[in-house]
N, C-alpha and C positions, 0 to 999 in steps of 0.2 A: 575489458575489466581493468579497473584500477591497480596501481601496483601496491596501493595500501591493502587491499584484499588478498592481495598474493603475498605479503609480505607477513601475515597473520600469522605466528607463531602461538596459541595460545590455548587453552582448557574451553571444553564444550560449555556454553552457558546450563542446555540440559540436563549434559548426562556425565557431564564433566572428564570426558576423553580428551583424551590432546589429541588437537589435529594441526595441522601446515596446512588444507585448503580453505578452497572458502565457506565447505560445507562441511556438518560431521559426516563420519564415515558409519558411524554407529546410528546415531537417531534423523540426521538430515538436515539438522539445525544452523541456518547461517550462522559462519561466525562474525560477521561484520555488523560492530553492534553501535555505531556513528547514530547519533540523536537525530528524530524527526524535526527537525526548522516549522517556525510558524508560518514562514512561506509556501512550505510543503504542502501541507497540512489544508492552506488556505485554498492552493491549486488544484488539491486534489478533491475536494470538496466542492470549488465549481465546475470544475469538469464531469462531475458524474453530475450534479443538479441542474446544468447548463446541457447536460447531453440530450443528442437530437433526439433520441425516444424515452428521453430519464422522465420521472415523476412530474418533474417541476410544467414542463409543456403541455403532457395531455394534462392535468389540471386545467391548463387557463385556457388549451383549447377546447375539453368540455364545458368549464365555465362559461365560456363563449359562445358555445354552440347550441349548448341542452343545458342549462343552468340547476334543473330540478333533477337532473341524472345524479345529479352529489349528492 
C-alpha cells in the first residue's frame, strides 16, 4: 500500500464518519479518492475487449467461422 493511503486522515465520502484507514469502518467505503487518468481508463478497457475469452474474439471467431450464427 501507498503511504498516501495510510496517511489518510479524513470524513467518509458515504457516511461521513472519520476514519485513519484506508477503508471505512462503518459502510466499507475506500477512502482513497485520487482521479481515474485517461490512461487508465484506456487500459482498462483494452484489457477486458482484448481478453482471451472477452466479447471482442468470439465475435470475429464466429464471424469467421459460422457467419449466419450472428
Amino acid at each position: 500500500m501507498t503511504q498516501e493511503l495510510l496517511d489518510n486522515n479524513t470524513n467518509c465520502l458515504n457516511c461521513g464518519t472519520e476514519t485513519q484507514e484506508n477503508y471505512c469502518s462503518k459502510c466499507g467505503q475506500l477512502t482513497n479518492t485520487s482521479q481515474i487518468t485517461f490512461k487508465e481508463t484506456i487500459n482498462n478497457f483494452l484489457s477486458i475487449a482484448f481478453a482471451f475469452e472477452g466479447p471482442l474474439w468470439l465475435t470475429i471467431r464466429l464471424l469467421i467461422t459460422n457467419p449466419g450464427k450472428l
